[in-house]
DSSP file (Angstrom, degrees, kcal/mol; ACC not computed):
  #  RESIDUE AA STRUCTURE BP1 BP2  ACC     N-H-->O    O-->H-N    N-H-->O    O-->H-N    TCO  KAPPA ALPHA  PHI   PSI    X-CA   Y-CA   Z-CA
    1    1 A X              0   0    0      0, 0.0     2,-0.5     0, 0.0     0, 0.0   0.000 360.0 360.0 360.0 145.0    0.0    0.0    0.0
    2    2 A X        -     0   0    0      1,-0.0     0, 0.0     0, 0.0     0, 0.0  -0.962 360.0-168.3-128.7 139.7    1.7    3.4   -0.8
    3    3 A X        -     0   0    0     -2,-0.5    -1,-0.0     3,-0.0     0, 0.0  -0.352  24.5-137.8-123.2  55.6    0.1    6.4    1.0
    4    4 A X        -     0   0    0      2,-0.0     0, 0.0     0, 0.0     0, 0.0   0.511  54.8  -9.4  33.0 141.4    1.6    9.3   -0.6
    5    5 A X        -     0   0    0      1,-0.1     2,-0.4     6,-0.0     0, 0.0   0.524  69.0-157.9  17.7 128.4    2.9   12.4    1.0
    6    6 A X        -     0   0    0      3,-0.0    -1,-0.1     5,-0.0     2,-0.1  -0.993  14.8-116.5-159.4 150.6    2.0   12.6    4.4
    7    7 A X    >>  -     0   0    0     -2,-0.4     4,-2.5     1,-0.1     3,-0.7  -0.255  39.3-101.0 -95.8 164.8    1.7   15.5    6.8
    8    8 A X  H 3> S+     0   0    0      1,-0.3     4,-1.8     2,-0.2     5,-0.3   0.879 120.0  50.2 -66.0 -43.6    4.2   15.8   10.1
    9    9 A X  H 3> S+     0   0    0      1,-0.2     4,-1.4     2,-0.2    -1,-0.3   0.948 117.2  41.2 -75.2 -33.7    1.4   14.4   12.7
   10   10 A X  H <> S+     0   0    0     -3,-0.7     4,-2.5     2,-0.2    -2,-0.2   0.702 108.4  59.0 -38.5 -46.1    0.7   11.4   10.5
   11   11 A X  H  X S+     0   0    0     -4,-2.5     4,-1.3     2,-0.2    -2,-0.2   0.856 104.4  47.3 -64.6 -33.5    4.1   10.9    9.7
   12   12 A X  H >X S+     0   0    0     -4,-1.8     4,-3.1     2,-0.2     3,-0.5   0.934 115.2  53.4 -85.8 -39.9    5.2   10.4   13.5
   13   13 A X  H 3X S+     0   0    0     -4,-1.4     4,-1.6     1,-0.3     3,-0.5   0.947 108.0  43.5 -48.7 -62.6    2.1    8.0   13.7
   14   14 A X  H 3< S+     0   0    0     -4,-2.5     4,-0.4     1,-0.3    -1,-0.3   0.694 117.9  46.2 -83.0 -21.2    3.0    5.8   10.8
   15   15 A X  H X< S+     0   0    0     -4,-1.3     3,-0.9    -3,-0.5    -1,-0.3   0.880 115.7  51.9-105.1 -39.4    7.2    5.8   12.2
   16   16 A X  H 3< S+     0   0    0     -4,-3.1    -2,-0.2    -3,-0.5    -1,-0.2   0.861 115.6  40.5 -73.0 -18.3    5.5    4.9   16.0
   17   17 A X  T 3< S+     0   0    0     -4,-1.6    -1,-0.2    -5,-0.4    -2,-0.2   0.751 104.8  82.9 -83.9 -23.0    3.6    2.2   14.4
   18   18 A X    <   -     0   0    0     -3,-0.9     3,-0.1    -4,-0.4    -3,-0.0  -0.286  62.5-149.8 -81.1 176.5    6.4    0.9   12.2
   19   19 A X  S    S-     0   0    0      1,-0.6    24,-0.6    -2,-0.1     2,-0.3   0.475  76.3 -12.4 -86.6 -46.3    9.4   -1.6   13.3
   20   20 A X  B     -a   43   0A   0     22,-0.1    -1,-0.6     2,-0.1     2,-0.3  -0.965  66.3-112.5-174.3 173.2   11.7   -0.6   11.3
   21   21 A X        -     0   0    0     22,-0.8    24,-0.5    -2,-0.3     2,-0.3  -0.753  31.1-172.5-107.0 139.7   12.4    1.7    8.2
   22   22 A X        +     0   0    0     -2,-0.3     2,-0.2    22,-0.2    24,-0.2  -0.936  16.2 152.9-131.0 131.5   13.6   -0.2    4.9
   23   23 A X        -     0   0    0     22,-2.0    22,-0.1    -2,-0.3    -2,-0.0  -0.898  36.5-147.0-121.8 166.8   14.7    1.6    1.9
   24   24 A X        -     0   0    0     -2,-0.2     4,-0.1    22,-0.2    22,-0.1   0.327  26.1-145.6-102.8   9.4   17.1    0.5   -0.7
   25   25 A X    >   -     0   0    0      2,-0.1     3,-1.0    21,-0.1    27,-0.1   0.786  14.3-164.9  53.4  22.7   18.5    3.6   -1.2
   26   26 A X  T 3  S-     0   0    0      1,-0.2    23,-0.1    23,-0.1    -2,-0.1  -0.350  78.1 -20.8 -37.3 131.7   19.0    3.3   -5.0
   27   27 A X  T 3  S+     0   0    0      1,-0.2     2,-0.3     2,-0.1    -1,-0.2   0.502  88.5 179.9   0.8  78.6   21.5    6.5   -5.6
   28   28 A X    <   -     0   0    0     -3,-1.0    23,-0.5    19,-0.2    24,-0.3  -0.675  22.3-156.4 -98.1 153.7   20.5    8.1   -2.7
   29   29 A X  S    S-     0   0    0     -2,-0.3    22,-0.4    21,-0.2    -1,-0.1   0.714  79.7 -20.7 -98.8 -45.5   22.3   11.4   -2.2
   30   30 A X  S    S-     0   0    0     20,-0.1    25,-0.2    21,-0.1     5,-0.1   0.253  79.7-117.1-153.5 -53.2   21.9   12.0    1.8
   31   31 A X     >  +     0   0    0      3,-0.1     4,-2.8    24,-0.1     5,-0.3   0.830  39.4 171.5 112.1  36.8   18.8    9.6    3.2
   32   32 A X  H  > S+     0   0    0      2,-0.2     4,-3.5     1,-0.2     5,-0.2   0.977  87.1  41.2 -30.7 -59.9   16.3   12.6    4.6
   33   33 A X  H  > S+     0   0    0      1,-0.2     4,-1.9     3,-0.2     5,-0.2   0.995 116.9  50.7 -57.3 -52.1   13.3    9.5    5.3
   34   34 A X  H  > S+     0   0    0      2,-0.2     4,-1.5     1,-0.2    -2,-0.2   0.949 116.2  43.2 -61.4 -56.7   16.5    7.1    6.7
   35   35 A X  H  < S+     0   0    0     -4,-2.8     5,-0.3     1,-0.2    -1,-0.2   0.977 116.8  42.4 -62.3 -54.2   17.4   10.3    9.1
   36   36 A X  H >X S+     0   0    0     -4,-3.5     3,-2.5    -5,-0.3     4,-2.0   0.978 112.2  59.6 -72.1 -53.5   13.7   11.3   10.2
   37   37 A X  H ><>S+     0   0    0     -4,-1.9     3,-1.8     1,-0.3     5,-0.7   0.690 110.6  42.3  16.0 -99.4   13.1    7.4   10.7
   38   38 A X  T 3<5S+     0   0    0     -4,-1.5    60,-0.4     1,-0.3    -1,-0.3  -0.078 105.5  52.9 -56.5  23.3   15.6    7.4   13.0
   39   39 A X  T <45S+     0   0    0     -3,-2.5    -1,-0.3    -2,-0.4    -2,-0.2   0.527 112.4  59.4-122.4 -39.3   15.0   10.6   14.9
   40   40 A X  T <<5S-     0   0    0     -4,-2.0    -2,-0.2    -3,-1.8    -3,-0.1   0.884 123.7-104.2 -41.7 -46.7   11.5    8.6   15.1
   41   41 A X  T   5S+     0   0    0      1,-0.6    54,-0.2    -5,-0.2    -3,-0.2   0.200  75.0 129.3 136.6 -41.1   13.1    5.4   16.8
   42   42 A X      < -     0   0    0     -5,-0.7    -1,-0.6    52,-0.1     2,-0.4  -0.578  55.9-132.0 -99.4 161.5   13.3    3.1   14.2
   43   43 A X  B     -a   20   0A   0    -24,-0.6   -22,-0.8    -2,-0.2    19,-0.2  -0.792  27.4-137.0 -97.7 126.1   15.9    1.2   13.2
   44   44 A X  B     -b   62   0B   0     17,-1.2    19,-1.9    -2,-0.4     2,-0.3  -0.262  21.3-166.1 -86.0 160.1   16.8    1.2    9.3
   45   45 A X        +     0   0    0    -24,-0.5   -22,-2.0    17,-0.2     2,-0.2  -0.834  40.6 153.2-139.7 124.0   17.9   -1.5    6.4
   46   46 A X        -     0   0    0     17,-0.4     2,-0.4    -2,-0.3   -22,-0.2  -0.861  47.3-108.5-164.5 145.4   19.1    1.2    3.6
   47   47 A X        -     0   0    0     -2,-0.2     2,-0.2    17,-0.2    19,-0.2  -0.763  35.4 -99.8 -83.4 132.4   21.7    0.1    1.0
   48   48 A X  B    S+d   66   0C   0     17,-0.8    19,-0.9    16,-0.7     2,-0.2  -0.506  72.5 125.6 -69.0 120.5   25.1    1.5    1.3
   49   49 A X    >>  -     0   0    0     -2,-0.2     3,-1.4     1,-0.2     4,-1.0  -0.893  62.5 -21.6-156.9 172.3   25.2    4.2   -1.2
   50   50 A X  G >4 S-     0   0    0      1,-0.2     3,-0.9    -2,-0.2    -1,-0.2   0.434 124.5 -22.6  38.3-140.8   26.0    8.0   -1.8
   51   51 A X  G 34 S+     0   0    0    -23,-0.5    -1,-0.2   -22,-0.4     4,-0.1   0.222 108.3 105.3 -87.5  18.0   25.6    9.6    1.8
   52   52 A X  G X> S+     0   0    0     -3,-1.4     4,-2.7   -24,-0.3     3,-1.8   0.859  70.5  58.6 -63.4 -47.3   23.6    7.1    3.3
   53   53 A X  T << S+     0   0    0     -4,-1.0    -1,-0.2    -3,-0.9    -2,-0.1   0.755 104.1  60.1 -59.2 -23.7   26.5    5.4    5.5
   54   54 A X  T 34 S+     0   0    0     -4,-0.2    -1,-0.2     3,-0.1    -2,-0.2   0.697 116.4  27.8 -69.4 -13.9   26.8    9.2    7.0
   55   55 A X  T <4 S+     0   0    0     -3,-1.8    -2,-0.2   -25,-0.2    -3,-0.1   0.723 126.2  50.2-116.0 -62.4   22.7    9.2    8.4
   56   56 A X  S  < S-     0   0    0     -4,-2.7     2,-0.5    -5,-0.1    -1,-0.1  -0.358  77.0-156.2 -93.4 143.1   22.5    5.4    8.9
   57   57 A X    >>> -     0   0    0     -3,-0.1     3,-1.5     6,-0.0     5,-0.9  -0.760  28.4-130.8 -99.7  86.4   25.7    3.3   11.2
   58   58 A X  B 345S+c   62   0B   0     -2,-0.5     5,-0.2     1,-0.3     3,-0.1   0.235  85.9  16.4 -65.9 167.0   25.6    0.3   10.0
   59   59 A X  T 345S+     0   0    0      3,-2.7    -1,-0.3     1,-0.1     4,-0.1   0.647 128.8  56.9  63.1  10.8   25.5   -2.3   13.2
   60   60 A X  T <45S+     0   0    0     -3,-1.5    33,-0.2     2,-1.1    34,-0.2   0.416 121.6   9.0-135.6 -85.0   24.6    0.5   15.2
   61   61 A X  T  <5S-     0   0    0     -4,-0.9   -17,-1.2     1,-0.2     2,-0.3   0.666 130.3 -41.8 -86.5 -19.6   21.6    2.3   14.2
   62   62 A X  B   <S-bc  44  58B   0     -5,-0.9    -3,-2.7   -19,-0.2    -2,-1.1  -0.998  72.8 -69.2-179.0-152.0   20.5   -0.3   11.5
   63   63 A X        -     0   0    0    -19,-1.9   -17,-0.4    -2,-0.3    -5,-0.1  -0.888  26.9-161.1-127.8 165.6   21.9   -2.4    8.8
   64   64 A X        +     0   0    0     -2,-0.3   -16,-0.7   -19,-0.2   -17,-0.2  -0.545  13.4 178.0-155.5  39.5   23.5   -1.5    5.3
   65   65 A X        -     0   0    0    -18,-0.1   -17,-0.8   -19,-0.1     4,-0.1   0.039  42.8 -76.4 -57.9 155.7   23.7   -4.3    2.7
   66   66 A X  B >   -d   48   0C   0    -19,-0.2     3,-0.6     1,-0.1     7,-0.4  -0.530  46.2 -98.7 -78.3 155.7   25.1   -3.6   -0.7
   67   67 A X  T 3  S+     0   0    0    -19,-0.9    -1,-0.1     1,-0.3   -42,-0.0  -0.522 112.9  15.9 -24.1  86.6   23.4   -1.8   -3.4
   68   68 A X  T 3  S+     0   0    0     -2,-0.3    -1,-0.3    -3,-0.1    -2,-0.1   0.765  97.9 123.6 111.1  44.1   21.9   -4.3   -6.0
   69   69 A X    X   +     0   0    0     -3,-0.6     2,-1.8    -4,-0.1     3,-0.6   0.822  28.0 162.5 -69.7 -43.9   22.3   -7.2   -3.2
   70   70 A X  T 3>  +     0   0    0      1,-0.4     4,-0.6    -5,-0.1    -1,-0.1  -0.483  66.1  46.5 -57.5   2.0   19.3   -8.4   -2.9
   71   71 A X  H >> S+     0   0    0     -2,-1.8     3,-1.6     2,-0.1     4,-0.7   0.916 118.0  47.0 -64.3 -50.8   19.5  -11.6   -1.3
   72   72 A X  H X4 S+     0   0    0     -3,-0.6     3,-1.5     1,-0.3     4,-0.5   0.908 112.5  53.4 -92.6 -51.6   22.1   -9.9    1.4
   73   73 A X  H 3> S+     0   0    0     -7,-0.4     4,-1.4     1,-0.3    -1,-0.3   0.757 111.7  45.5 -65.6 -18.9   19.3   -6.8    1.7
   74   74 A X  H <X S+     0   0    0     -3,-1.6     4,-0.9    -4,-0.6    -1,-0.3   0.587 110.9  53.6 -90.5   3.0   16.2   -9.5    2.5
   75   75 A X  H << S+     0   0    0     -3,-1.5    -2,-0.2    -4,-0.7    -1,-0.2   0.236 105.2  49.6 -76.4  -5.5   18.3  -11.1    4.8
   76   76 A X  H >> S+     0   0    0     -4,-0.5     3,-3.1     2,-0.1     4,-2.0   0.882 114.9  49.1 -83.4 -41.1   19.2   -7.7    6.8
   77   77 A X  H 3X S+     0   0    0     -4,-1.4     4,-2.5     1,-0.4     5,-0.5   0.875 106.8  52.6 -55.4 -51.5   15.4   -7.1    6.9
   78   78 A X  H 3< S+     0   0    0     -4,-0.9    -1,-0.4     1,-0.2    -2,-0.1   0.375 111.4  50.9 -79.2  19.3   14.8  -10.4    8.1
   79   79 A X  H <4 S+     0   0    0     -3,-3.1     4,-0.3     2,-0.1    -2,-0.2   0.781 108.2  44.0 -77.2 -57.0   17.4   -9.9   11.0
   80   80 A X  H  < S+     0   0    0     -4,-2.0     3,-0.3     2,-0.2     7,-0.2   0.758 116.2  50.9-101.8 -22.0   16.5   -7.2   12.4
   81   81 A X  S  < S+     0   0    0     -4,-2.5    -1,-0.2    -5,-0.3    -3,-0.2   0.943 120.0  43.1 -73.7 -34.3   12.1   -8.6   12.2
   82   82 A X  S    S+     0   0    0     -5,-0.5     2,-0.5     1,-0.2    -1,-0.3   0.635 106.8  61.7 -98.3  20.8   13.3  -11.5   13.7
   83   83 A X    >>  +     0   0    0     -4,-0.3     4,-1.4    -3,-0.3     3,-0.8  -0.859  58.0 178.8-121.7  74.4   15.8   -9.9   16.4
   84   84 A X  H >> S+     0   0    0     -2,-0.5     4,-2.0     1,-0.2     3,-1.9   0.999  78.2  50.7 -55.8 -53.8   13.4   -7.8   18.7
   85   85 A X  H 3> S+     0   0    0      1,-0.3     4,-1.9     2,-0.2    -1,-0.2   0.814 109.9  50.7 -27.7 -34.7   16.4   -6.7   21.1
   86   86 A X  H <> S+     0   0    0     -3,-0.8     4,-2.1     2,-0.2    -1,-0.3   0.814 108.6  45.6-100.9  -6.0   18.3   -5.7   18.4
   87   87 A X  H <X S+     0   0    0     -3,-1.9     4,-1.9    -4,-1.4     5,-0.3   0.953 115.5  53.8 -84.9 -53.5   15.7   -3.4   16.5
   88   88 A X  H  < S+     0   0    0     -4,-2.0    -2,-0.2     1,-0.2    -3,-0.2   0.642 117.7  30.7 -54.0 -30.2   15.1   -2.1   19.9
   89   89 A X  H >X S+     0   0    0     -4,-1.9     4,-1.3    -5,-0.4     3,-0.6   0.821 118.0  56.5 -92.4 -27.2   18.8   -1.2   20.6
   90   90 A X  H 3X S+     0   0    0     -4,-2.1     4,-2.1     1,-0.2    -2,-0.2   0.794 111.6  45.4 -37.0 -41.0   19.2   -0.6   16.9
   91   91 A X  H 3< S+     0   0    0     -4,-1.9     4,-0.3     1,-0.2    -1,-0.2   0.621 110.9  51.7-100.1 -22.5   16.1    2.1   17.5
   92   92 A X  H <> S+     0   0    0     -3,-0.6     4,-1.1    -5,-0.3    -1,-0.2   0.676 106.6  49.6 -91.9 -24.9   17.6    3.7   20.6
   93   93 A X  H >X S+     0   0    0     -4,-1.3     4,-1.9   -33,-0.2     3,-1.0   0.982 115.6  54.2 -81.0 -63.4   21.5    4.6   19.0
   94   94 A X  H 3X S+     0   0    0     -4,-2.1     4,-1.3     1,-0.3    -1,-0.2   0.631 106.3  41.3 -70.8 -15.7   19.4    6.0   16.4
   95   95 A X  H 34 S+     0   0    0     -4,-0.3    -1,-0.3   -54,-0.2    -2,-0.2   0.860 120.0  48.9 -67.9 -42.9   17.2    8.3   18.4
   96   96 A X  H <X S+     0   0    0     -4,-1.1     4,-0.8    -3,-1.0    -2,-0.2   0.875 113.5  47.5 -56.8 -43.6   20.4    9.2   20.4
   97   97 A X  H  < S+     0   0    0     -4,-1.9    -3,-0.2     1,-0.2    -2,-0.2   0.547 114.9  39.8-112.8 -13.8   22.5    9.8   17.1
   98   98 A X  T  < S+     0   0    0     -4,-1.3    -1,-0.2   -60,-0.4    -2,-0.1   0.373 116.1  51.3-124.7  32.9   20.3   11.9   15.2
   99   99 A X  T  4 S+     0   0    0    -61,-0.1    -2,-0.2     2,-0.1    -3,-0.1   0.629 117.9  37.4 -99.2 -12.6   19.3   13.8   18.1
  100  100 A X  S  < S+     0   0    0     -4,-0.8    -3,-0.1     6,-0.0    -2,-0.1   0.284 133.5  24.6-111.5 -18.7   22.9   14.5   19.2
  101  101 A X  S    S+     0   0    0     -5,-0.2    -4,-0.1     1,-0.0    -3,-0.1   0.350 123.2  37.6-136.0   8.1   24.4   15.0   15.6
  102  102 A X  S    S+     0   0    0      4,-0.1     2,-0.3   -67,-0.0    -4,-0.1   0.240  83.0 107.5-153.9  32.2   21.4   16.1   12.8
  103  103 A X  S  > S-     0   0    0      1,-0.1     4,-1.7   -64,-0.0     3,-0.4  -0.815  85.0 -99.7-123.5-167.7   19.3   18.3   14.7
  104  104 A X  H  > S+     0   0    0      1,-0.3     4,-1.4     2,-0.3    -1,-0.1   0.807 118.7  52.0-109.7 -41.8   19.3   22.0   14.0
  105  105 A X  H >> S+     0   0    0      1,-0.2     3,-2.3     2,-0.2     4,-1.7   0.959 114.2  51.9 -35.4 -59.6   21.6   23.5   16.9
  106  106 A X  H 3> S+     0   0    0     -3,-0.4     4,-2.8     1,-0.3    -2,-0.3   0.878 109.4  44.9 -35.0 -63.9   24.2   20.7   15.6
  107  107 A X  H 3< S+     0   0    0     -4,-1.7    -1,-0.3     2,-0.2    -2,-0.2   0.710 119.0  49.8 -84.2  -5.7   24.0   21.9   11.6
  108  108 A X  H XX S+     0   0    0     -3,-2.3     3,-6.9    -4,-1.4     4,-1.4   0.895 107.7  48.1 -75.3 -69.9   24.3   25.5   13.0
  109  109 A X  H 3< S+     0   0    0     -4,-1.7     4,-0.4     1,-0.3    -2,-0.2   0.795 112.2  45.3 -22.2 -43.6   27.0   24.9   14.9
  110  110 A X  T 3X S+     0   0    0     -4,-2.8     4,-0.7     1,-0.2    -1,-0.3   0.521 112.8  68.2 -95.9   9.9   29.2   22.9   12.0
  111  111 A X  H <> S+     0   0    0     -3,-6.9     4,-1.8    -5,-0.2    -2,-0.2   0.931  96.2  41.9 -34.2 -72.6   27.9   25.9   10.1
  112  112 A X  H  X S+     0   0    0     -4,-1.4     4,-0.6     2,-0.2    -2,-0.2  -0.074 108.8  58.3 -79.0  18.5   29.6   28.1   11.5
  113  113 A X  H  > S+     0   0    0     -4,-0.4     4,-1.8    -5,-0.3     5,-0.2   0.779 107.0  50.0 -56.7 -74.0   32.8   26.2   11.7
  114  114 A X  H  X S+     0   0    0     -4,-0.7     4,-3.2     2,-0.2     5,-0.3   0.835 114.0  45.2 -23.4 -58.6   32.8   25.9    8.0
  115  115 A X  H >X S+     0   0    0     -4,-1.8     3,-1.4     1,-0.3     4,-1.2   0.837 118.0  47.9 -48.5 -74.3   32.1   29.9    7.7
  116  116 A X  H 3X S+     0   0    0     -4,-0.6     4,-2.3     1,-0.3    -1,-0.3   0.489 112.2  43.4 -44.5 -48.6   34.9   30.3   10.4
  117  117 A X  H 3X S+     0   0    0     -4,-1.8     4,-6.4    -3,-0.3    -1,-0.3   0.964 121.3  44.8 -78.1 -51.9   37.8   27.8    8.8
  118  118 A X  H <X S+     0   0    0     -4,-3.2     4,-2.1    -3,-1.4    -1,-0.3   0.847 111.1  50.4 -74.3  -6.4   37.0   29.4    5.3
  119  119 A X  H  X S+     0   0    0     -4,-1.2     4,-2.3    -5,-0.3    -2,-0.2   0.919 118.6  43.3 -82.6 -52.5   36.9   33.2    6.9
  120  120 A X  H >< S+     0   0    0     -4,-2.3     3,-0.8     2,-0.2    -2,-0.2   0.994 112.8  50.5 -29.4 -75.5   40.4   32.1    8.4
  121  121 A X  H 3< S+     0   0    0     -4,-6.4    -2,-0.2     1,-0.2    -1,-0.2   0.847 109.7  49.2 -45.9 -39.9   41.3   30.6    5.3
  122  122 A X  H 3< S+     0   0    0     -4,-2.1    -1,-0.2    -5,-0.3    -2,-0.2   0.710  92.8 101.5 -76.5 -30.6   40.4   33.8    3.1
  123  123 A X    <<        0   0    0     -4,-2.3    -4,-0.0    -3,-0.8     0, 0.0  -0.528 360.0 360.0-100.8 174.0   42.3   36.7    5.3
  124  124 A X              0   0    0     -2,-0.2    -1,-0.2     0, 0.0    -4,-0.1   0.373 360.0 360.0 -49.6 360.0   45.4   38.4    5.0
């Protein structure tokens, strides 16, 4: 069932209701859905691609099978359904880790390092 676009109180319903997030992350660029998931709770199966190993840790906050695997990627999925403990510590590093490293103090801060290093870099 696909339900389309779906609005921020909806969204946190369907992630409290899920188990975990799977995407395959086909020449994914950064993993926005993998990062809110995991700000949700849940624990991801996302194919290592692009910038996906930067939102997702694999072993830690979910699992990361290669890109056009697909035995290896229905075998993370069926790890982590049949492992409650480990979606449940899986689901707790990732609440921690993009609550500590991807929420919006965090991207100011390493904002303003960037400016700083290149304001550095740039004067006399």
């Amino acid at each position: 069932m696909f339900l389309g676009q779906q609005d921020s109180a909806d969204l946190a319903a369907l992630c409290a209701a899920a188990d975990l997030m799977v995407w395959p992350a086909v020449n994914e660029a950064y993993g926005m859905a993998l990062l809110e998931a995991q700000a949700a709770g849940l624990p991801v199966v996302a194919g290592r691609t692009g910038g996906v190993p930067d939102v997702v840790r694999d072993g830690v906050t979910g699992l990361l099978p290669p890109v056009g695997d697909a035995d290896a990627f229905a075998a993370a999925v069926a790890r982590l359904l049949g492992d409650h403990e480990m979606r449940r510590r899986f689901g707790e590093a990732a609440r921690r880790t993009a609550a500590a490293e991807h929420d919006l103090s965090g991207a100011v801060e390493a904002l303003d390092a960037v400016v700083r290093r290149a304001a550095r870099k740039g004067s006399p």
